[in-house]
VOMARZA-583947 format. One record per residue: residue number from 0; residue in three letters; x, y, z of N, C-alpha, C, O, CB in turn. Coordinates in Angstrom, 1 decimal. Glycine has a CB too. Example, Ala and Ser with C-alpha at 12.3 -4.5 7.8 and 13.67 -1.06 7.14 Angstrom:
<nodes>
     k     r      nc1      nc2      nc3     cac1     cac2     cac3      cc1      cc2      cc3      oc1      oc2      oc3     cbc1     cbc2     cbc3
     0   ALA     13.2     -5.7      7.8     12.3     -4.5      7.8     13.2     -3.3      7.8     14.2     -3.3      8.5     11.3     -4.5      9.0
     1   SER     12.8     -2.2      7.1     13.7     -1.1      7.1     12.9      0.0      7.9     13.4      1.1      8.0     14.1     -0.6      5.7
</nodes>
This chain:
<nodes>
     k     r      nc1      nc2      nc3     cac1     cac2     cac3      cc1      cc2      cc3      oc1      oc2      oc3     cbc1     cbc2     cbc3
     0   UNK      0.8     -1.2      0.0      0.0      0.0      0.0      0.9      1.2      0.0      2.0      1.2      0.6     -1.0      0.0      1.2
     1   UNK      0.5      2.3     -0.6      1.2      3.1     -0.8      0.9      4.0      0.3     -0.1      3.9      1.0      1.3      3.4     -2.0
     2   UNK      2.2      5.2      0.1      2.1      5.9      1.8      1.0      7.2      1.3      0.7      8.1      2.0      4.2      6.7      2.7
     3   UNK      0.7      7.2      0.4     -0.1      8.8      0.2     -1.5      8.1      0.1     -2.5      8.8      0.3      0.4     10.0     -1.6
     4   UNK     -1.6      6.6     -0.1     -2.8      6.3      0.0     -3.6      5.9      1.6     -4.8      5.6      1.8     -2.8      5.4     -0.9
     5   UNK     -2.1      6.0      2.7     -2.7      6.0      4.1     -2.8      7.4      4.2     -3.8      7.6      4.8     -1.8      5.3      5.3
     6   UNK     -2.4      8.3      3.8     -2.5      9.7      4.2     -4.0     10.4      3.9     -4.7     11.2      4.5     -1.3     10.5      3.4
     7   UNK     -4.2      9.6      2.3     -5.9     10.3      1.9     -6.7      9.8      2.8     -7.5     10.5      3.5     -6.6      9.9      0.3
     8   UNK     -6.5      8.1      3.0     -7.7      7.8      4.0     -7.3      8.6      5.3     -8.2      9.4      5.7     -8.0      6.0      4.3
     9   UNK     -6.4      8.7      5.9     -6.7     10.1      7.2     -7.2     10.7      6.6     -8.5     10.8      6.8     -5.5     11.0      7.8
    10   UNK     -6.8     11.2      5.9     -7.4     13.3      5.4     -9.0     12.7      5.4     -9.8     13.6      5.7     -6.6     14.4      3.0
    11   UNK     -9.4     11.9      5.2    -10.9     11.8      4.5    -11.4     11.6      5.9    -12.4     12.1      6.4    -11.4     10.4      3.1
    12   UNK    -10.6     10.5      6.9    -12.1     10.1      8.4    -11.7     11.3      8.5    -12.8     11.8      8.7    -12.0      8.9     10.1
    13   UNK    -10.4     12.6      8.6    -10.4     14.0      9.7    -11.9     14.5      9.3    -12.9     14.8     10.0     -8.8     15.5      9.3
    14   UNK    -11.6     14.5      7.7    -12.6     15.4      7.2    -14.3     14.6      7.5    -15.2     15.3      7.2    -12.2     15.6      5.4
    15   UNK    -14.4     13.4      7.8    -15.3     13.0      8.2    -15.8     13.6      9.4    -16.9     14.3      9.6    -15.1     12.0      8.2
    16   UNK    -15.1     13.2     10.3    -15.2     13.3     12.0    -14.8     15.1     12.2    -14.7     15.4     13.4    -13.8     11.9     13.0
    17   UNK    -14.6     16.1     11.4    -15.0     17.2     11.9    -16.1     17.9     12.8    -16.0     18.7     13.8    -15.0     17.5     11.0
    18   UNK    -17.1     17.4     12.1    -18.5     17.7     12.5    -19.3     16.6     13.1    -20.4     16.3     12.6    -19.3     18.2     11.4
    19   UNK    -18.6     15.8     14.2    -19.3     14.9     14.7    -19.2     15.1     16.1    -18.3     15.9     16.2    -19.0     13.6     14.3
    20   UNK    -19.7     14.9     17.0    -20.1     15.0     18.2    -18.8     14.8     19.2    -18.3     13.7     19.4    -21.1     14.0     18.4
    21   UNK    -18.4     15.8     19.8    -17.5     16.1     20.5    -17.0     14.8     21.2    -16.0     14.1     21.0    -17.8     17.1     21.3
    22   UNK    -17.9     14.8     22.1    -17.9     13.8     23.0    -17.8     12.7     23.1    -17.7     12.0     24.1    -18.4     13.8     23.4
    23   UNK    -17.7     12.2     21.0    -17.3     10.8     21.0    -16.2     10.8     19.5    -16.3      9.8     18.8    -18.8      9.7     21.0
    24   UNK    -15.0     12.0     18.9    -14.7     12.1     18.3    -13.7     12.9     18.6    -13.9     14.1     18.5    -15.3     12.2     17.7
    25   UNK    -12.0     12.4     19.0    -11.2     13.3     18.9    -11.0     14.9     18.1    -11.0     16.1     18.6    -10.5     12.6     18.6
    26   UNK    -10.9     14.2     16.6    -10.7     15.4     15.7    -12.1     16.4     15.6    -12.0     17.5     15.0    -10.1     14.8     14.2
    27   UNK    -13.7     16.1     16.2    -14.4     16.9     16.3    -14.2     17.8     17.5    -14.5     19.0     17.6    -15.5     16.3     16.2
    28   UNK    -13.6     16.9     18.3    -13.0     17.7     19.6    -12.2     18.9     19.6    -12.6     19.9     20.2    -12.1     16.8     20.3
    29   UNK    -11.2     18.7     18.8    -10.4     19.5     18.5    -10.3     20.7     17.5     -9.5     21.6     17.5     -9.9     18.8     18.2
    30   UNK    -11.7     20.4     16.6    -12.1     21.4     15.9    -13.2     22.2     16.7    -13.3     23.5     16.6    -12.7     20.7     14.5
    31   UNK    -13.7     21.7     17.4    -14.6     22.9     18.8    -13.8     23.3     19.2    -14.2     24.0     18.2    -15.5     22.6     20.1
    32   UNK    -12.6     23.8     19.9    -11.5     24.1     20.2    -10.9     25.0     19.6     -9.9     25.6     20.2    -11.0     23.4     20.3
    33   UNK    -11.3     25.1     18.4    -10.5     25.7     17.2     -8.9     25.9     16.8     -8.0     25.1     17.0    -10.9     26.8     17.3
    34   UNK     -8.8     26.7     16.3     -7.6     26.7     15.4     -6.0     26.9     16.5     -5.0     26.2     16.4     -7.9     28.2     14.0
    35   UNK     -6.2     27.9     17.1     -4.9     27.7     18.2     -4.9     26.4     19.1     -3.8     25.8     19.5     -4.9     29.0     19.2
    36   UNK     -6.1     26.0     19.4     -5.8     24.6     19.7     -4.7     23.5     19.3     -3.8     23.0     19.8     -6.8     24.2     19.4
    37   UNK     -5.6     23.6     17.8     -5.1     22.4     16.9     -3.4     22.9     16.4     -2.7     22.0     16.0     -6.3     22.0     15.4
    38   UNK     -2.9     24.2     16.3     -1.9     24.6     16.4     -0.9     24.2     17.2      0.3     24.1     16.9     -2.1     25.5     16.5
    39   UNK     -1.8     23.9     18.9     -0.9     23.9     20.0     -0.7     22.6     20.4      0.3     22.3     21.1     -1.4     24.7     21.2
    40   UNK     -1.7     21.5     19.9     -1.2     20.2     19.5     -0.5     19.7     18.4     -0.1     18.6     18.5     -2.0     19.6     19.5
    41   UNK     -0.2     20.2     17.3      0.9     20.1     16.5      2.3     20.7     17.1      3.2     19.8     17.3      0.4     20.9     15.3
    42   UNK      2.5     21.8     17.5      3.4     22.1     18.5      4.0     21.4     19.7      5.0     21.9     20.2      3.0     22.8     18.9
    43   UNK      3.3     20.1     20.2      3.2     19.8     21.4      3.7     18.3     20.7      4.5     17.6     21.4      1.8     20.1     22.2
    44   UNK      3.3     17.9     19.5      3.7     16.6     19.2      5.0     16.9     18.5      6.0     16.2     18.8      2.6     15.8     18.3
    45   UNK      5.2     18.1     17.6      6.3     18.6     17.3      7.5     18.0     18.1      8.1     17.0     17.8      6.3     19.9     17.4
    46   UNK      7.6     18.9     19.1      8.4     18.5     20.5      8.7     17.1     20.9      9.8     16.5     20.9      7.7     19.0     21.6
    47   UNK      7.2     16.6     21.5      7.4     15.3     21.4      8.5     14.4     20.2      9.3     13.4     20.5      6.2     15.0     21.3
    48   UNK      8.1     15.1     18.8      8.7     13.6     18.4     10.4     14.2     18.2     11.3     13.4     17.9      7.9     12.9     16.6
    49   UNK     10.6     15.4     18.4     12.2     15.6     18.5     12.5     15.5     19.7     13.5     16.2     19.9     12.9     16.8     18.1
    50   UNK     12.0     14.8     20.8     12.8     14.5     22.0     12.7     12.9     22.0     13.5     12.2     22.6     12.1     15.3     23.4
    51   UNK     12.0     12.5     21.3     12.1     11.0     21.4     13.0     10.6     19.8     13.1      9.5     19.4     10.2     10.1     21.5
    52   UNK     13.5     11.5     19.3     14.4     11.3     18.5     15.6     11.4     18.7     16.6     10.9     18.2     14.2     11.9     17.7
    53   UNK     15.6     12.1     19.8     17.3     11.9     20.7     17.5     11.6     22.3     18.4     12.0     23.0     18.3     13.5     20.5
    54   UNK     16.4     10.7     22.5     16.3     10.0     23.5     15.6      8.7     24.1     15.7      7.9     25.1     16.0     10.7     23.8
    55   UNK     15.0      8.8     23.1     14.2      7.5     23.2     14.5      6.4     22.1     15.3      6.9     21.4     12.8      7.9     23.1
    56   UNK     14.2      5.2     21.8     13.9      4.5     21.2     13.3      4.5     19.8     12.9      5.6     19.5     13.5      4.1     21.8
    57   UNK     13.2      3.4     18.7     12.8      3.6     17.3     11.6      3.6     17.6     11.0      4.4     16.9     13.2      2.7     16.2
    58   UNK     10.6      2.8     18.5      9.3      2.6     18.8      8.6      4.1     19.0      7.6      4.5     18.4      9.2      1.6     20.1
    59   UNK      9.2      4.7     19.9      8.6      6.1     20.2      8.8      6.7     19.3      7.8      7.3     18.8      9.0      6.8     21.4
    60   UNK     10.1      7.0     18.5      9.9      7.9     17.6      9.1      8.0     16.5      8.6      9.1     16.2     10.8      8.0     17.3
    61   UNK      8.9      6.6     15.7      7.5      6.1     15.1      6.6      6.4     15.7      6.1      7.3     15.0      7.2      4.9     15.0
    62   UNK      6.1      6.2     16.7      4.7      6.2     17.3      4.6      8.0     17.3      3.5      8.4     17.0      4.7      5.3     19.0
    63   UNK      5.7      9.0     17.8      5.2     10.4     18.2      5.1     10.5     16.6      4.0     10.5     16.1      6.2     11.6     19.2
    64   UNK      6.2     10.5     15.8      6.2     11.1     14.0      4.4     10.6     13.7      3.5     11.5     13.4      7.8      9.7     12.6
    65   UNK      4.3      9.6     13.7      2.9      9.6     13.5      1.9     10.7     13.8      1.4     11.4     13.0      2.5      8.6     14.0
    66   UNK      1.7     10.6     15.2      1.2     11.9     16.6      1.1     13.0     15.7      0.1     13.7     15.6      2.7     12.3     18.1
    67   UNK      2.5     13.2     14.8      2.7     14.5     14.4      1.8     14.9     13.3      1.1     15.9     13.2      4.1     14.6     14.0
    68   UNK      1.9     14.1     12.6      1.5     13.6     10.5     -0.1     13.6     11.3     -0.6     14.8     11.3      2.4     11.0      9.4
    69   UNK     -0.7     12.9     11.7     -2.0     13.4     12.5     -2.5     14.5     12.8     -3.6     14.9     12.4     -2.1     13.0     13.5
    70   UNK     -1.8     15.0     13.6     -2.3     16.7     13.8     -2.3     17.5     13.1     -3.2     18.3     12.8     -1.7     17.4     14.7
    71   UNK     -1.1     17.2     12.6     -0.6     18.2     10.9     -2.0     17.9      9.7     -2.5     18.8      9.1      1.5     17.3     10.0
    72   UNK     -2.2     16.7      9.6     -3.5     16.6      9.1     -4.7     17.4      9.4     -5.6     17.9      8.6     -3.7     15.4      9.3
    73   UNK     -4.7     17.4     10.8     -5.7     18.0     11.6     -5.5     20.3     10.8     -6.1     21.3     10.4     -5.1     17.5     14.0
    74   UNK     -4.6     19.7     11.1     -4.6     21.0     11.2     -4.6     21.8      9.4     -4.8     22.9      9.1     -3.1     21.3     12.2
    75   UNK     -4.3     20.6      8.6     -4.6     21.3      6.9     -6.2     21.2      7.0     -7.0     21.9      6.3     -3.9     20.1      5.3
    76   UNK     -6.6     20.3      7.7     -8.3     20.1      7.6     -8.8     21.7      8.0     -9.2     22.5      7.1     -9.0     18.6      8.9
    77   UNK     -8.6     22.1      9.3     -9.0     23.0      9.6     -9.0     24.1      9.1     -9.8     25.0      9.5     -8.9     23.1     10.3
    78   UNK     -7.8     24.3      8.0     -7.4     25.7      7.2     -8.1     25.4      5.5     -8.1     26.3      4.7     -5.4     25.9      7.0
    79   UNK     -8.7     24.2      5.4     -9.8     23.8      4.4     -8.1     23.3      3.1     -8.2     23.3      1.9    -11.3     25.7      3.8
    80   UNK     -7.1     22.9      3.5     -5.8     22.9      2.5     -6.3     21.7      2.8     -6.6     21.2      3.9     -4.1     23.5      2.6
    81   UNK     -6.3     21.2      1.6     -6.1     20.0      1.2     -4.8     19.1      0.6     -4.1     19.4     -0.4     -6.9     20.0      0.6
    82   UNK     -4.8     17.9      1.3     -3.0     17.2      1.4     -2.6     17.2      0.0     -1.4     16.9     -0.2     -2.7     15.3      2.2
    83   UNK     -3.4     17.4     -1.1     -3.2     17.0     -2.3     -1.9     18.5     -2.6     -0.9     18.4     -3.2     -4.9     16.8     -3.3
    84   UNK     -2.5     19.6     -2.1     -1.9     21.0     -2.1     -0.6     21.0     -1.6      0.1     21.9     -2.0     -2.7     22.0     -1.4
    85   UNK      0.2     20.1     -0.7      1.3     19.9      0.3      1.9     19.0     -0.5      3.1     19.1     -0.6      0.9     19.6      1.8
    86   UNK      1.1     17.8     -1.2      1.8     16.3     -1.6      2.3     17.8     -3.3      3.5     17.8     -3.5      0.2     14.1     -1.9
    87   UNK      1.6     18.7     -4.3      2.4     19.0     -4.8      3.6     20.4     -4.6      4.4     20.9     -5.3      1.8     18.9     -5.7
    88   UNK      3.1     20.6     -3.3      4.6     21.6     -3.7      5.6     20.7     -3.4      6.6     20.9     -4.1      4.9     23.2     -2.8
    89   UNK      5.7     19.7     -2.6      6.6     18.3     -3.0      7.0     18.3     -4.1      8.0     18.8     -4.5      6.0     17.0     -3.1
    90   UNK      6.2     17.7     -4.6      6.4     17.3     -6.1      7.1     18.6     -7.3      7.5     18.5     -8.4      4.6     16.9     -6.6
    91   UNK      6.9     19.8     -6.4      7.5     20.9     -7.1      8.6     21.0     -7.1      9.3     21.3     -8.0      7.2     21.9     -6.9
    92   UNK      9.0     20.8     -5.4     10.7     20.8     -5.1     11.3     20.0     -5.4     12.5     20.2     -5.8     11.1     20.9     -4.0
    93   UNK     10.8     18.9     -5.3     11.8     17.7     -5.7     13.0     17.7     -7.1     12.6     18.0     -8.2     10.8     16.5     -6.0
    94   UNK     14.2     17.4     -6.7     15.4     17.5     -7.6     15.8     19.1     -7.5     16.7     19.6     -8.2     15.1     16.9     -9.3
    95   UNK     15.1     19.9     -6.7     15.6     21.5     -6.2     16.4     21.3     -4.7     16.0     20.9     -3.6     14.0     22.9     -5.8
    96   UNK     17.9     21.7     -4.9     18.2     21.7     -3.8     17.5     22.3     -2.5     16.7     23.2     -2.5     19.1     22.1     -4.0
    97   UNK     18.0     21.7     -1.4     17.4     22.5     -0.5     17.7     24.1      0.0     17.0     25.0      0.6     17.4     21.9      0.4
    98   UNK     19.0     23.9     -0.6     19.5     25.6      0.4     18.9     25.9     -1.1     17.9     26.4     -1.0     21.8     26.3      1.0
    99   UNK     19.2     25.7     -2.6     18.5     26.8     -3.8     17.2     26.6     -3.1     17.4     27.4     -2.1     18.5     26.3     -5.8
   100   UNK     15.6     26.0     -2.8     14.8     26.1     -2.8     14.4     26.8     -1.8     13.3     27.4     -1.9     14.6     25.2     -2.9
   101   UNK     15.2     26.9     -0.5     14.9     28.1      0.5     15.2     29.4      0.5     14.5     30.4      0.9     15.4     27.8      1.6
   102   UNK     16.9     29.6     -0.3     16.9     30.9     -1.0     15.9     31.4     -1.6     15.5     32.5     -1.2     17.8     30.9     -1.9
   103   UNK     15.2     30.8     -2.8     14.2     31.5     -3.9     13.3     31.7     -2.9     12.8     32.9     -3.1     13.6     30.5     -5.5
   104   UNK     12.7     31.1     -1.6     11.6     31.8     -1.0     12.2     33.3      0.0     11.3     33.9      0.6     10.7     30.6      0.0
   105   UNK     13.0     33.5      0.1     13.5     34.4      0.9     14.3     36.1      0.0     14.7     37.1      0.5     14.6     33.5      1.7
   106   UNK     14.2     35.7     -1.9     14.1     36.6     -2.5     13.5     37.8     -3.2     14.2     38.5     -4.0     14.4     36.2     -2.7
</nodes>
């Protein structure tokens, strides 16, 4: 299975479970909460997964990177971007170096 085809089925239950009942739906949870919320859990798993990247184990670091790729989902849902918009400016940079590709945004 390919990895962008685990990523759509996320993007599709987030976008499912947006508007479902708090009280029995994380990411509806999270969207009542709104947008600095879901900011401050992306932030928070952020952390997480660079501390279990130089401290912890391959298990945790998998498990938070995930944590992360989740929220970060959460959080294109809530700005209405859709992953298809993120999978191409990928696809834009790719074979652009990284220091040329961060220069041209800072020109």
């Amino acid at each position: 299975m390919a990895t962008s085809d685990t990523l759509e089925r996320l993007e599709a239950t987030i976008a499912a479970r947006r508007e479902a009942d708090a009280d029995s739906s994380y990411v509806a949870k999270l969207h009542a909460r709104g947008l600095n919320k879901i900011a401050q859990k992306l932030g928070e798993e952020a952390t997480e997964t660079v501390i279990a990247a130089l401290v912890e184990d391959r298990t945790a670091l998998v498990g938070e990177a995930a944590d992360l790729m989740f929220h970060l989902l959460v959080l294109l849902s809530a700005k209405d971007i859709p992953l298809a918009d993120v999978l191409a400016e990928l696809d834009r940079r790719e074979g652009v170096s990284g220091i040329a590709e961060k220069a041209s945004r800072t020109s």
